[in-house]
MARROVO-319457 format. One line per 2 residues: number of its first residue (from 0); their letters; for each residue x, y, z of N, C-alpha, C. Coordinates in steps of 0.02 Angstrom, whole numbers, plus 50000, padded with zeros to 5 digits. Layout:
<bados>
NUM = a = X,Y,Z,X,Y,Z,X,Y,Z  ...
</bados>
This chain:
<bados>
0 = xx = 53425,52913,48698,53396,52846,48692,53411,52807,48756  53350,52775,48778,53380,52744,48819,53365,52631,48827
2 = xx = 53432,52625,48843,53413,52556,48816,53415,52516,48878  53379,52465,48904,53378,52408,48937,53395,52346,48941
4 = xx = 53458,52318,48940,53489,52257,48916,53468,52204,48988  53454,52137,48980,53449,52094,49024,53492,52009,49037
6 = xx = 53504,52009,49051,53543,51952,49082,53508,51901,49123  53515,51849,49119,53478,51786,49162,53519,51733,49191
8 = xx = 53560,51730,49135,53605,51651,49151,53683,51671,49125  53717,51624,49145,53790,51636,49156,53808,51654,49073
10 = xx = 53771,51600,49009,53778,51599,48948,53784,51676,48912  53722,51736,48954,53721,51789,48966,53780,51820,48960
12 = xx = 53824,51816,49005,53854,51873,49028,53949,51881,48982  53946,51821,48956,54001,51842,48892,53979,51878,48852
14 = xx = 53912,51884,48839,53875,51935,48760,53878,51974,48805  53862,52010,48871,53835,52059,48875,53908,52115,48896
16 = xx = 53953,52094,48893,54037,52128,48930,54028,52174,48863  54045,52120,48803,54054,52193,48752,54009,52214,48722
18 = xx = 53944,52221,48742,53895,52259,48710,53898,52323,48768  53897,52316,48832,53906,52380,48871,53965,52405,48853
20 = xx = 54039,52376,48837,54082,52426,48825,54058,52442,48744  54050,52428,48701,54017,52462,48638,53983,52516,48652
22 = xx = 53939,52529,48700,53894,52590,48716,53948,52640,48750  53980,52612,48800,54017,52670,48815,54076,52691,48773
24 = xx = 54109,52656,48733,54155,52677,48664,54118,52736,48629  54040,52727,48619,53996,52756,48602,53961,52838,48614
26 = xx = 53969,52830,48675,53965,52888,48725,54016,52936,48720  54078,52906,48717,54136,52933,48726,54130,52968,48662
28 = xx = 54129,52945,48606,54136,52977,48534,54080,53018,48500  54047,53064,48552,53982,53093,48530,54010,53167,48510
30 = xx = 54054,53192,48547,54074,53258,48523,54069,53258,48440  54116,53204,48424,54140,53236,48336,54091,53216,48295
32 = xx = 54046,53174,48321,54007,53135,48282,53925,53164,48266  53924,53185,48326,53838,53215,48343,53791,53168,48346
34 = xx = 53815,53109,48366,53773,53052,48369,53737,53050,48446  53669,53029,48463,53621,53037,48517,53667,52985,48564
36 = xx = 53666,53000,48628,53677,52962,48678,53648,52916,48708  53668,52881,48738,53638,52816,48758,53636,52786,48833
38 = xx = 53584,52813,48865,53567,52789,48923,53567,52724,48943  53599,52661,48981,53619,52607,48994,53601,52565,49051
40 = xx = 53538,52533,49058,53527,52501,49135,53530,52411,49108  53574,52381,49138,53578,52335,49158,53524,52295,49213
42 = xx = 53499,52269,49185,53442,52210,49208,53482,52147,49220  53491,52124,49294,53521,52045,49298,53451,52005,49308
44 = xx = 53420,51949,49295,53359,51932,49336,53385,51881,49403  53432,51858,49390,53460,51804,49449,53431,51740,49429
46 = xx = 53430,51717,49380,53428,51665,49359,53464,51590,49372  53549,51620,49368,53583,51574,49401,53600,51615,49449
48 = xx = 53584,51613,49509,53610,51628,49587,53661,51627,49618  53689,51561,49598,53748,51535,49642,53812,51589,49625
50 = xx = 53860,51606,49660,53891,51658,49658,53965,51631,49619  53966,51562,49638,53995,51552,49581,54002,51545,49506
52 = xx = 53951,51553,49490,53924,51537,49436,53890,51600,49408  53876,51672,49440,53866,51720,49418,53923,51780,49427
54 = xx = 53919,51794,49488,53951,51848,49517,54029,51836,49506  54051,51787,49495,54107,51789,49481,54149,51791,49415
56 = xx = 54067,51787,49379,54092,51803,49289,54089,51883,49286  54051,51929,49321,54034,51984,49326,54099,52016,49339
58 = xx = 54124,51996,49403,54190,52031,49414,54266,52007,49360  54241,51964,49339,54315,51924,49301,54309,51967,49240
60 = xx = 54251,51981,49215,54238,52022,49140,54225,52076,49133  54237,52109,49202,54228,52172,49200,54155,52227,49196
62 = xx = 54120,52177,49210,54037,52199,49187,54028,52229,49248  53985,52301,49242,53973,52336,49298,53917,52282,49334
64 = xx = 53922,52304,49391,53859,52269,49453,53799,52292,49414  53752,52257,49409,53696,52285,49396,53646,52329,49414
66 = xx = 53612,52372,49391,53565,52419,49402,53488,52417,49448  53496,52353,49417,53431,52314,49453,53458,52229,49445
68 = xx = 53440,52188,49500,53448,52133,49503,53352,52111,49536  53345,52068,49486,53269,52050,49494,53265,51961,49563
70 = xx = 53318,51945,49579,53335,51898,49605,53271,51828,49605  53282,51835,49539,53225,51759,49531,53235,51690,49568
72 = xx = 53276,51691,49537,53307,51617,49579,53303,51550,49525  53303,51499,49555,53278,51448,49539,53220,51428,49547
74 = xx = 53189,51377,49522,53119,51354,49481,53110,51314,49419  53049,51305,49408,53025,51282,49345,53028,51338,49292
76 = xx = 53032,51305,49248,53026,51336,49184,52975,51409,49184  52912,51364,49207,52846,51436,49215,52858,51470,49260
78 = xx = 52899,51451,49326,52905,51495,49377,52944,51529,49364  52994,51518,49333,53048,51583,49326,53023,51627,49271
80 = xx = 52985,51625,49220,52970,51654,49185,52908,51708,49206  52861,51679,49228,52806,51725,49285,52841,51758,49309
82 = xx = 52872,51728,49361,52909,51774,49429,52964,51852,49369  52975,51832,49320,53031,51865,49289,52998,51921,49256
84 = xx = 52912,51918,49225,52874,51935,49177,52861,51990,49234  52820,51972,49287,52796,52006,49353,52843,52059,49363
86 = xx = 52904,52040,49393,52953,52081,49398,52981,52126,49366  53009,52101,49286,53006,52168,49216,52961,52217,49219
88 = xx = 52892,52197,49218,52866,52230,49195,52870,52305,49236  52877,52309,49281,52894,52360,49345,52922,52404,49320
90 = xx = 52994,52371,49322,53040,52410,49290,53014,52443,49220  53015,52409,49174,52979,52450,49124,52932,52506,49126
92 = xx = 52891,52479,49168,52862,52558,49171,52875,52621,49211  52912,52580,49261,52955,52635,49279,53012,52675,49227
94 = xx = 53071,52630,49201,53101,52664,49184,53088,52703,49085  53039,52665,49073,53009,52664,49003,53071,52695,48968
96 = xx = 53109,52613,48928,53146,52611,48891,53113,52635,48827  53179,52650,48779,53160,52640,48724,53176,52585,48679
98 = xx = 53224,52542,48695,53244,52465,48699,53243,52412,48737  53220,52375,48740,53243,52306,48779,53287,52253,48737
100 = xx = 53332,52251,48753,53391,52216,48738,53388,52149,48767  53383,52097,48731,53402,52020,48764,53448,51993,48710
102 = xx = 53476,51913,48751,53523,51893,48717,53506,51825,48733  53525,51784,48694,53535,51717,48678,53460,51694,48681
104 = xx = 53471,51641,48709,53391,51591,48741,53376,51548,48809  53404,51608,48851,53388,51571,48936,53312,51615,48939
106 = xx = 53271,51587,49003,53228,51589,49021,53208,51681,49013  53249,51714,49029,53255,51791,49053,53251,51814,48948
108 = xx = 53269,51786,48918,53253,51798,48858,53180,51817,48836  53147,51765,48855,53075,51750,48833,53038,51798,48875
110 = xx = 53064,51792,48941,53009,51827,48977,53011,51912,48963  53085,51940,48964,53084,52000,48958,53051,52021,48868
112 = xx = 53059,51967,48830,53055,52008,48761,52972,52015,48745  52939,51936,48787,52845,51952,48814,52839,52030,48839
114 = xx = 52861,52036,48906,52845,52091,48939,52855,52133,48896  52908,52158,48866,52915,52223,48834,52875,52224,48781
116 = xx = 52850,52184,48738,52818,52206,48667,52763,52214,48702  52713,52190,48756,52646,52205,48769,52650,52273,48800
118 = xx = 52704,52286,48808,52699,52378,48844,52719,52413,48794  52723,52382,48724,52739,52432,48652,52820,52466,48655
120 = xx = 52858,52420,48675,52934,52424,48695,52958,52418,48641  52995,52419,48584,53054,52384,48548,53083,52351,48578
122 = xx = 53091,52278,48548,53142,52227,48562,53170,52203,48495  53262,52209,48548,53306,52191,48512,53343,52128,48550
124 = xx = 53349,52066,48485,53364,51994,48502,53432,52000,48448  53485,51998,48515,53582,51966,48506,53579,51902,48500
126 = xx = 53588,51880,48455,53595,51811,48427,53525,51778,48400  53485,51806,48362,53433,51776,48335,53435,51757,48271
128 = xx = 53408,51702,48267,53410,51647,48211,53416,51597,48199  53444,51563,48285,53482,51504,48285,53429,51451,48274
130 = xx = 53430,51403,48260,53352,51336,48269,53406,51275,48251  53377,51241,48329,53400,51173,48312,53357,51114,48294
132 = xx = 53283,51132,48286,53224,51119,48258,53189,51061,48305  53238,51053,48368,53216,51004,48435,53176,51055,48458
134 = xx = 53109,51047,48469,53044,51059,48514,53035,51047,48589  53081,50993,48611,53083,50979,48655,53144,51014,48703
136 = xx = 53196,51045,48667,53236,51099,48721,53203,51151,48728  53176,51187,48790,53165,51246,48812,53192,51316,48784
138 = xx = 53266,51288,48764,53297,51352,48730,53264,51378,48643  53245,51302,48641,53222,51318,48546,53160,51359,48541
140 = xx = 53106,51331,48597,53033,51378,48620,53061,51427,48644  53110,51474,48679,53130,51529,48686,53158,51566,48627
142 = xx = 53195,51546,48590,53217,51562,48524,53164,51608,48473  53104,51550,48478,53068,51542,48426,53024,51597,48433
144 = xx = 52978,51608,48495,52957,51671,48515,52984,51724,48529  53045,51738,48553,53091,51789,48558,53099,51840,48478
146 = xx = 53116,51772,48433,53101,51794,48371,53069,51828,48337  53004,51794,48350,52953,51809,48312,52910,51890,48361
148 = xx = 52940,51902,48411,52914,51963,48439,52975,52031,48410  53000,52014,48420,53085,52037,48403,53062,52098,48355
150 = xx = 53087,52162,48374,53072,52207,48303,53151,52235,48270  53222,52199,48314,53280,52193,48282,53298,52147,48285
152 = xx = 53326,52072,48231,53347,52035,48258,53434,52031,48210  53481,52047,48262,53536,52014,48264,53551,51974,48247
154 = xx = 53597,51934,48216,53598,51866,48181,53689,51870,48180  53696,51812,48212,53781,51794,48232,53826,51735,48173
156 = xx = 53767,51721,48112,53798,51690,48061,53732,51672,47991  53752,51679,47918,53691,51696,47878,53661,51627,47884
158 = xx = 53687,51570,47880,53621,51519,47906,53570,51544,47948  53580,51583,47992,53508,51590,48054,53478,51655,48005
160 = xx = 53506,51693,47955,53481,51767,47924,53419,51693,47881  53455,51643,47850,53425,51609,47815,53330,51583,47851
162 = xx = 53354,51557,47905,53308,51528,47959,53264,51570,47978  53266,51647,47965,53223,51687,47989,53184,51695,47924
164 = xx = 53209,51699,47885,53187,51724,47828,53132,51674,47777  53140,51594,47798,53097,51540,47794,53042,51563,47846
166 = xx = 53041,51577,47901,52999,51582,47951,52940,51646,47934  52978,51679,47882,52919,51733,47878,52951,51808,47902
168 = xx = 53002,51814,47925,53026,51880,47965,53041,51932,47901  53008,51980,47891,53038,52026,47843,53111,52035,47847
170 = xx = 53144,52043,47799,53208,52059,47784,53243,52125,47822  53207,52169,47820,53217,52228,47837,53244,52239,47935
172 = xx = 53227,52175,47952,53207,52156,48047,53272,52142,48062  53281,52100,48007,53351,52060,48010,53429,52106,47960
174 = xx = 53456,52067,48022,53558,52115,48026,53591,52090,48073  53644,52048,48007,53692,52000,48005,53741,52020,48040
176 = xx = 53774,52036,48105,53821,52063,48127,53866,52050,48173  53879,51953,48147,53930,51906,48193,53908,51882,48260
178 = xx = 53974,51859,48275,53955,51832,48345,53975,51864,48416  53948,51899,48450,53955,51938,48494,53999,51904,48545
180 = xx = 53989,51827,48577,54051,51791,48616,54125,51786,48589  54115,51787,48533,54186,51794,48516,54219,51854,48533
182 = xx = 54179,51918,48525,54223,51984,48544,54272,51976,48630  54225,51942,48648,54252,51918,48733,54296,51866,48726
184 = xx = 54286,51832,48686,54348,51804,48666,54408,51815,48639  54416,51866,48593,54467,51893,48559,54494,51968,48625
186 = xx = 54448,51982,48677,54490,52034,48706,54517,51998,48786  54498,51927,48779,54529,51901,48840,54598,51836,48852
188 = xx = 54584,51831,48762,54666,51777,48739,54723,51802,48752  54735,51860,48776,54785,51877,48761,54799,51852,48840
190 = xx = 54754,51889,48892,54767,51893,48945,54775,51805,48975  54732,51774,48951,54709,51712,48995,54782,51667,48984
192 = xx = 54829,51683,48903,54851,51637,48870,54915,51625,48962  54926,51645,49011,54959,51675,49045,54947,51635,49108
194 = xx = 54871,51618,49112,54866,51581,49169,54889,51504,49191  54899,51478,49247,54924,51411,49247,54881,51361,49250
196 = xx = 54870,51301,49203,54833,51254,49212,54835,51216,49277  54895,51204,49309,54901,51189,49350,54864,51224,49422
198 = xx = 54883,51291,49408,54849,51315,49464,54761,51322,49456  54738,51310,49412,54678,51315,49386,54656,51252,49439
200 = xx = 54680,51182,49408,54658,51131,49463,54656,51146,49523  54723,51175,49563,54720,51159,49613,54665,51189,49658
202 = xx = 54661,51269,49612,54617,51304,49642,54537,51296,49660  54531,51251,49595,54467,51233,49603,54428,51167,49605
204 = xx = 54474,51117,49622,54479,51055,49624,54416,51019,49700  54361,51002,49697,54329,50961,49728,54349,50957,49804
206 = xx = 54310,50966,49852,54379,50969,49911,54383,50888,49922  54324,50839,49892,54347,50760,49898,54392,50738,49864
208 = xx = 54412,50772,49817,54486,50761,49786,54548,50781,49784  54536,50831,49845,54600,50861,49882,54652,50804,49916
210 = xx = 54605,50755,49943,54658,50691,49972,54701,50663,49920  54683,50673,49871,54738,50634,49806,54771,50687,49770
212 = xx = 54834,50693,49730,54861,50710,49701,54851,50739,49642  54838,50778,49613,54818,50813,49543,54872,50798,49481
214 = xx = 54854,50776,49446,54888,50749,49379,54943,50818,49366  55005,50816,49339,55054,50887,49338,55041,50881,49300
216 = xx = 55029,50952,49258,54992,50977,49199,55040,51026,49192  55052,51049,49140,55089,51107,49119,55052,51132,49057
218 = xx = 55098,51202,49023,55056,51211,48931,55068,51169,48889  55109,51098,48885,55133,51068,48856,55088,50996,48865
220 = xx = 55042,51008,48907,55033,50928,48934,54950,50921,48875  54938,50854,48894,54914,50828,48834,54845,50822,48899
222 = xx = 54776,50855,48879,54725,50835,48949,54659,50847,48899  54606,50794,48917,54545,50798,48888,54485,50857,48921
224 = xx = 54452,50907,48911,54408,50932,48950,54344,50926,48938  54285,50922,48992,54214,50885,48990,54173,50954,49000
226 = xx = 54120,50956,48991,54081,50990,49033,54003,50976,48994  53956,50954,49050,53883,50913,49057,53827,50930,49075
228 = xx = 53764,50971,49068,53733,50982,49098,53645,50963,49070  53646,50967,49030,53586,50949,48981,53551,50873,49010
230 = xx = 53475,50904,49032,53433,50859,49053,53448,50786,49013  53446,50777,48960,53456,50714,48894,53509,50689,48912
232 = xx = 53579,50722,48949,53642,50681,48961,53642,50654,49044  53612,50704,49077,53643,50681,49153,53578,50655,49194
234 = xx = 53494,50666,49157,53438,50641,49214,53439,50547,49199  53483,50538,49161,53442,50441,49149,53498,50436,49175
236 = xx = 53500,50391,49223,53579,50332,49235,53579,50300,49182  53525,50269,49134,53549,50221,49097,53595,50268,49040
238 = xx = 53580,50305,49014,53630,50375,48977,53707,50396,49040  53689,50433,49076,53759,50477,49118,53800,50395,49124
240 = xx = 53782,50343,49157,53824,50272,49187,53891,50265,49125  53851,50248,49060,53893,50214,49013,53922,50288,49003
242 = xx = 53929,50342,48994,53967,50417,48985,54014,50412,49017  54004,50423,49095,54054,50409,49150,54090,50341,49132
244 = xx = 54076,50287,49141,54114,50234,49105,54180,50243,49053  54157,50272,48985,54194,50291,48941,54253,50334,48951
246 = xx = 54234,50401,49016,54275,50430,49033,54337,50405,49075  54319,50362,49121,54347,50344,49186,54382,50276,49144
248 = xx = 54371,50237,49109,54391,50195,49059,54447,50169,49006  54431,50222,48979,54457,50245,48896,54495,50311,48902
250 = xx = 54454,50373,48905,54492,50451,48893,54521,50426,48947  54516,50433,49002,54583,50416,49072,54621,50400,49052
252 = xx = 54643,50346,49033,54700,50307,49025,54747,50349,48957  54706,50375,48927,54752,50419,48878,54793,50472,48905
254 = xx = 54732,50515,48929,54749,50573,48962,54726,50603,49026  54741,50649,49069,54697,50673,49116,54646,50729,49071
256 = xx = 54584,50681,49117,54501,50727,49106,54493,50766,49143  54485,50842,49134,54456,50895,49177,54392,50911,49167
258 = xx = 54362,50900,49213,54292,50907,49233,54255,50970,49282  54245,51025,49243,54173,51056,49305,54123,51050,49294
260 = xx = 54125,51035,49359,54063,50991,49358,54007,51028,49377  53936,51037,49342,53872,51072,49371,53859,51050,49414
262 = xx = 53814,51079,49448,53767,51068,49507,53704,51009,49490  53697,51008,49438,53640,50971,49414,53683,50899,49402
264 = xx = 53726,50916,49368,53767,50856,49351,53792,50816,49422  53810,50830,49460,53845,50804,49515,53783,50806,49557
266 = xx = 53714,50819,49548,53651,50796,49596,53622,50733,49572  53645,50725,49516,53643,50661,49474,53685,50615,49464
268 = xx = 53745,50599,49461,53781,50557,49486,53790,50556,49559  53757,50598,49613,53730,50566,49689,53681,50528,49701
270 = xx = 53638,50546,49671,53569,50514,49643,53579,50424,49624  53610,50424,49571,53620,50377,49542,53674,50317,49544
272 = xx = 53689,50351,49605,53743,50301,49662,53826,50294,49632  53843,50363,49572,53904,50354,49539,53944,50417,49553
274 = xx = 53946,50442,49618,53957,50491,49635,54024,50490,49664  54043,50416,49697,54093,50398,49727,54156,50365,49697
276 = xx = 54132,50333,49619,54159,50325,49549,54197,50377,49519  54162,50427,49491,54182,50482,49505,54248,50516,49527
278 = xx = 54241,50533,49595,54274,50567,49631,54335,50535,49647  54340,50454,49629,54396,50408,49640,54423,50388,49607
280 = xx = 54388,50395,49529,54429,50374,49469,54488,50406,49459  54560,50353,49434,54620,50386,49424,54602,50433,49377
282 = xx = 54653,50482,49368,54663,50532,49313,54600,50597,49277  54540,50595,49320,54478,50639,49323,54471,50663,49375
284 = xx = 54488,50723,49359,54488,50788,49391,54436,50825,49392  54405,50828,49463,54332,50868,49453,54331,50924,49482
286 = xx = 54307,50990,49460,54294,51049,49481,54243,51080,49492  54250,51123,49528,54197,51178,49543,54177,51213,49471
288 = xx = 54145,51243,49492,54093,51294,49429,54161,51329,49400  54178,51338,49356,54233,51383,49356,54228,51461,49330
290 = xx = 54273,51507,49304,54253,51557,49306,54277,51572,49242  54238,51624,49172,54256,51627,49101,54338,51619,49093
292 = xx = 54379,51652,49114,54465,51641,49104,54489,51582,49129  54456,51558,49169,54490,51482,49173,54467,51437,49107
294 = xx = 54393,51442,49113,54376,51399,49080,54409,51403,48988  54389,51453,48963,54434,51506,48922,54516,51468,48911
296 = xx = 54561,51455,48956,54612,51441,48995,54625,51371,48951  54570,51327,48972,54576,51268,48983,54541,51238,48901
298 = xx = 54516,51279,48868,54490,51268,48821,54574,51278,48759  54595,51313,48786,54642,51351,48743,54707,51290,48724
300 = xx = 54710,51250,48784,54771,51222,48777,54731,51125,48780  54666,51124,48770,54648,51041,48785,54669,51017,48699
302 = xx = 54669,50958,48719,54674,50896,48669,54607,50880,48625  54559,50884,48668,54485,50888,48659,54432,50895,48712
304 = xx = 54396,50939,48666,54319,50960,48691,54262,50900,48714  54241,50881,48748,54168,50858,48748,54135,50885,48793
306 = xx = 54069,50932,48768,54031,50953,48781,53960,50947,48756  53900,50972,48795,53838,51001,48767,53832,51065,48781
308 = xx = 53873,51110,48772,53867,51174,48785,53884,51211,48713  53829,51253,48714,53836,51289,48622,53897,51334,48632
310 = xx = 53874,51381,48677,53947,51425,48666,54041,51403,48679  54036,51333,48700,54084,51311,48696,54099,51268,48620
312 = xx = 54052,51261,48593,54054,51238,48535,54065,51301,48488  54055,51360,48487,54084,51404,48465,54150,51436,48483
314 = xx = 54178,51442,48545,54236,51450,48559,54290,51389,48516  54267,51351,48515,54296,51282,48504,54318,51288,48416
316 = xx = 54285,51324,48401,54280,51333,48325,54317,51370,48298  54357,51432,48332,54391,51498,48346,54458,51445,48355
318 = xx = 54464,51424,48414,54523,51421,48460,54545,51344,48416  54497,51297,48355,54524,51241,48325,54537,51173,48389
320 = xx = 54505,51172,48467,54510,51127,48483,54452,51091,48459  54449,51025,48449,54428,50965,48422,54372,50954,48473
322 = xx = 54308,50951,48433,54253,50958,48480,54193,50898,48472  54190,50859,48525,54140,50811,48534,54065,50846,48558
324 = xx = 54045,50853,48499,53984,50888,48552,53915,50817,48572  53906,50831,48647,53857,50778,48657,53780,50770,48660
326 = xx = 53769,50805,48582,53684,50815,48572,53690,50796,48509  53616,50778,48498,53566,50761,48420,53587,50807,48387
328 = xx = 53570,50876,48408,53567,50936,48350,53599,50986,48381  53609,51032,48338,53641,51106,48373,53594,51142,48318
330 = xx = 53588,51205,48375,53565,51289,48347,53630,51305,48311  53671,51277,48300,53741,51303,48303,53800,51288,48233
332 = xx = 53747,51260,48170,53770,51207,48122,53847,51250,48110  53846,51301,48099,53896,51327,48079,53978,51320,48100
334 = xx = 53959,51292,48176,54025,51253,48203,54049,51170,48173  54014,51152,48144,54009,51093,48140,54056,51078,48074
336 = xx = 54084,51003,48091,54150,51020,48020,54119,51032,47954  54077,51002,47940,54036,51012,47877,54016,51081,47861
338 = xx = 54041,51115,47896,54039,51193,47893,54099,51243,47903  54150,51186,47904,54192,51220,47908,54230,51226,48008
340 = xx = 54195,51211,48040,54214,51213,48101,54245,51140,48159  54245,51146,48195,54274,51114,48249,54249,51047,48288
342 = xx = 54174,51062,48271,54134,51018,48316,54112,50950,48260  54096,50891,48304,54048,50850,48279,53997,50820,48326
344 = xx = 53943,50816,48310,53880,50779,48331,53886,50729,48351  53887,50687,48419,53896,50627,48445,53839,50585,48485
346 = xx = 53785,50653,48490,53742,50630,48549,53784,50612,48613  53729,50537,48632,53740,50509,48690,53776,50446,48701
348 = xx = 53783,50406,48629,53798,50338,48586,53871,50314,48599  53897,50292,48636,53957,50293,48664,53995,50255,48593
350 = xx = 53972,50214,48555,53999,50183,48496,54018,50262,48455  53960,50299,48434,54006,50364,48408,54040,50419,48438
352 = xx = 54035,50420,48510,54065,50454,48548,54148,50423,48538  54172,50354,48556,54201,50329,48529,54272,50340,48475
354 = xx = 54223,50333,48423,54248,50321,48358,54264,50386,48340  54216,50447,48362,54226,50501,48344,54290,50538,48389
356 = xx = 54295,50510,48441,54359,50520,48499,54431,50524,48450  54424,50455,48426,54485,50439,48392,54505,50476,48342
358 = xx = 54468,50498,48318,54472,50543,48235,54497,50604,48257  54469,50625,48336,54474,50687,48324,54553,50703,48350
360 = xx = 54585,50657,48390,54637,50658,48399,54676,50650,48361  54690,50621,48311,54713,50603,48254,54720,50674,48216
362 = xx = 54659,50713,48218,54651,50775,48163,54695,50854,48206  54692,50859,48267,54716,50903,48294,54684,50970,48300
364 = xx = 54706,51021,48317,54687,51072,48297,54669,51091,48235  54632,51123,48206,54616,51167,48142,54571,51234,48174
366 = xx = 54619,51284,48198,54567,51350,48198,54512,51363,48140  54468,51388,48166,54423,51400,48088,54380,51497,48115
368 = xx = 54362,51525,48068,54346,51584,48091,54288,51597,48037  54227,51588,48055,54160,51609,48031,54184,51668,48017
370 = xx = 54117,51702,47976,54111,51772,47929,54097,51822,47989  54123,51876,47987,54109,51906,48051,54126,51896,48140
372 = xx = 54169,51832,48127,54169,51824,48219,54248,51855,48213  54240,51921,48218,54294,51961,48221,54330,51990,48270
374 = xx = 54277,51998,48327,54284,52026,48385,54279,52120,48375  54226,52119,48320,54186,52182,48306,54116,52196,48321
376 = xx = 54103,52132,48328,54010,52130,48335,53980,52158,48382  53999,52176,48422,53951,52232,48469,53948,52284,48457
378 = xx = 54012,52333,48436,53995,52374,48379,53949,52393,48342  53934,52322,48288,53887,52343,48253,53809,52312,48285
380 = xx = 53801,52314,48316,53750,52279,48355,53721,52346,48384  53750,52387,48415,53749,52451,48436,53736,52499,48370
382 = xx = 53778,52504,48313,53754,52535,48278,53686,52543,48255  53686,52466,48228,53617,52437,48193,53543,52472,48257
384 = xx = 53538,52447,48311,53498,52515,48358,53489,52567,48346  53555,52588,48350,53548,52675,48328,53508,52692,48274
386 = xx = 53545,52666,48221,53506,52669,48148,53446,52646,48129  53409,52581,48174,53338,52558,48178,53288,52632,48150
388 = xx = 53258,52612,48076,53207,52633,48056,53231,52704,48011  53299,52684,48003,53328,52754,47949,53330,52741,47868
</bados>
């Protein structure tokens, strides 16, 4: 058998570490088993480029270099998806899989799981089911078609088995088999628990904030962590201004804020003339892109979360740090305390951003551990393939 897994964006490349070592665990155990082998090409499309922000999760997680790198780049929405569709399809017929493998809902999702069903490919979708029922994120229209082409879909918690199954997806498509980021999570706690916060800053600390002093941080120290990227939080000044405010404000004065900062995010507070705010406010600490074990790192030992990032809202849920998440909705209900998890819904509303601040400090940690986020799921993710149509 041979399978084709693809990668696009950084969100990518935590699912994809232990689904390649699952195949080769796999490989390895064919003698006693008599089970078919499994041919393995790695598809990167280059989606995110910047080398910090890709290449350096690649080497930190151990993921082989890729087989083919389609080097898309940056673009619009349609351009990366054309340019990505154009490009797959090549490969496909060159290497005529018998799988195409995608994961989550970046751009490289949609386009590879198009390309492959019109060349009569099987596609298999890691993490399908999620709906945050917003029309207007790009990721939910990736989701939604990914889905609905999908002839395995994976499902990382039974709400999304539920969501498919409203939608019309036969039962038979769908297999419930956890959350695949967590396996990368459970085989890198041990290692990360080790690294220094301190040196984390220094290492990656802004070089405009090299002239000032870095807050001493230890495992003991009490520090808020941010991270921003979502068109809805950082394109309006009248939204990012009063955010930054609150931070530089309020969380400051409590604690030191660690910040990495995107590229998008920090083209927008240049933009919007708060760039120099920022970089000068006491006790906010801004960083470079960072790399999964730091970030990992820094998640492990904060006071609290605020983010718009899903898979940090799932880490967050595991690891019991207290999570501000800064959107309307999540694909993701299952983190959410009303479910048992870590996160709450704050949007953009600085009154519940706020209020919800306070609570969450007050509440502390509470680890919580969904059905299945075992740090088995690639495993069966791999199995469930094998067995497709037995």
């Amino acid at each position: 058998m041979k399978i084709i897994s693809v990668v696009g964006a950084r969100p990518n490349f935590m699912k994809i570490a232990p689904f390649i070592n699952a195949i080769k665990k796999h490989n390895e155990k064919l003698e006693p088993s008599g089970s078919q082998p499994v041919k393995h090409l790695l598809v990167h499309t280059g989606q995110h480029y910047d080398v910090r922000m890709s290449e350096s999760f690649f080497r930190s997680l151990g993921i082989p270099n890729p087989d083919i790198n389609l080097e898309i780049g940056s673009g619009t929405h349609a351009e990366q998806v054309g340019h990505t569709m154009i490009a797959f399809e090549k490969i496909c017929i060159t290497e005529k899989p018998d799988w195409v493998v995608v994961l989550g809902d970046v751009n490289a999702t949609l386009a590879c799981s198009v390309t492959a069903k019109k060349l009569n490919i099987k596609v298999c979708h890691i993490e399908a089911g999620l709906r945050s029922g917003d029309m207007a994120m790009p990721e939910e229209i990736n989701r939604l078609v990914t889905d609905r082409l999908s002839d395995l879909l994976l499902t990382p918690d039974r709400l999304s088995n539920e969501n498919l199954k409203k939608e019309g997806v036969p039962p038979e498509k769908i297999e419930f088999v956890g959350n695949i980021m967590i396996d990368t999570l459970e085989a890198n706690r041990e290692k990360v628990a080790g690294l220094s916060i301190a040196a984390i800053l220094e290492k990656n600390r802004l070089d405009e904030q090299q002239k000032k002093p870095a807050p001493k941080l230890d495992s003991d120290s009490r520090y808020a962590v941010l991270t921003m990227h979502r068109p809805s939080n950082v394109d309006q000044k009248e939204i990012l201004e009063p955010i930054l405010n609150f931070l530089t404000e309020e969380v400051s004065k409590d604690m030191p804020v660690i910040w990495p900062i995107h590229p998008r995010t920090q083209k927008m507070l240049q933009k919007f003339g708060l760039w120099e705010k920022a970089v000068n406010a006491e006790n906010l600490v801004l960083l470079y892109p960072i790399g999964y074990h730091e970030m990992l790192r820094l998640n492990m030992g904060a006071a609290i979360m605020l983010t718009d990032s899903g898979g940090l809202q799932e880490e967050c849920c595991v690891l019991g740090t207290p999570c501000l998440t800064l959107r309307w909705n999540t694909e993701r209900p299952v983190t959410l305390k009303e479910h048992g998890g870590a996160s709450v819904l704050v949007g953009n509303n600085i009154s519940r951003i706020r209020e919800e601040y306070q609570t969450a400090l007050q509440t502390g940690r509470v680890p919580q551990r969904p059905e299945l986020w075992d740090g088995q799921t690639a495993q069966r993710c791999v199995k469930a393939i094998l067995n497709y149509g037995k």
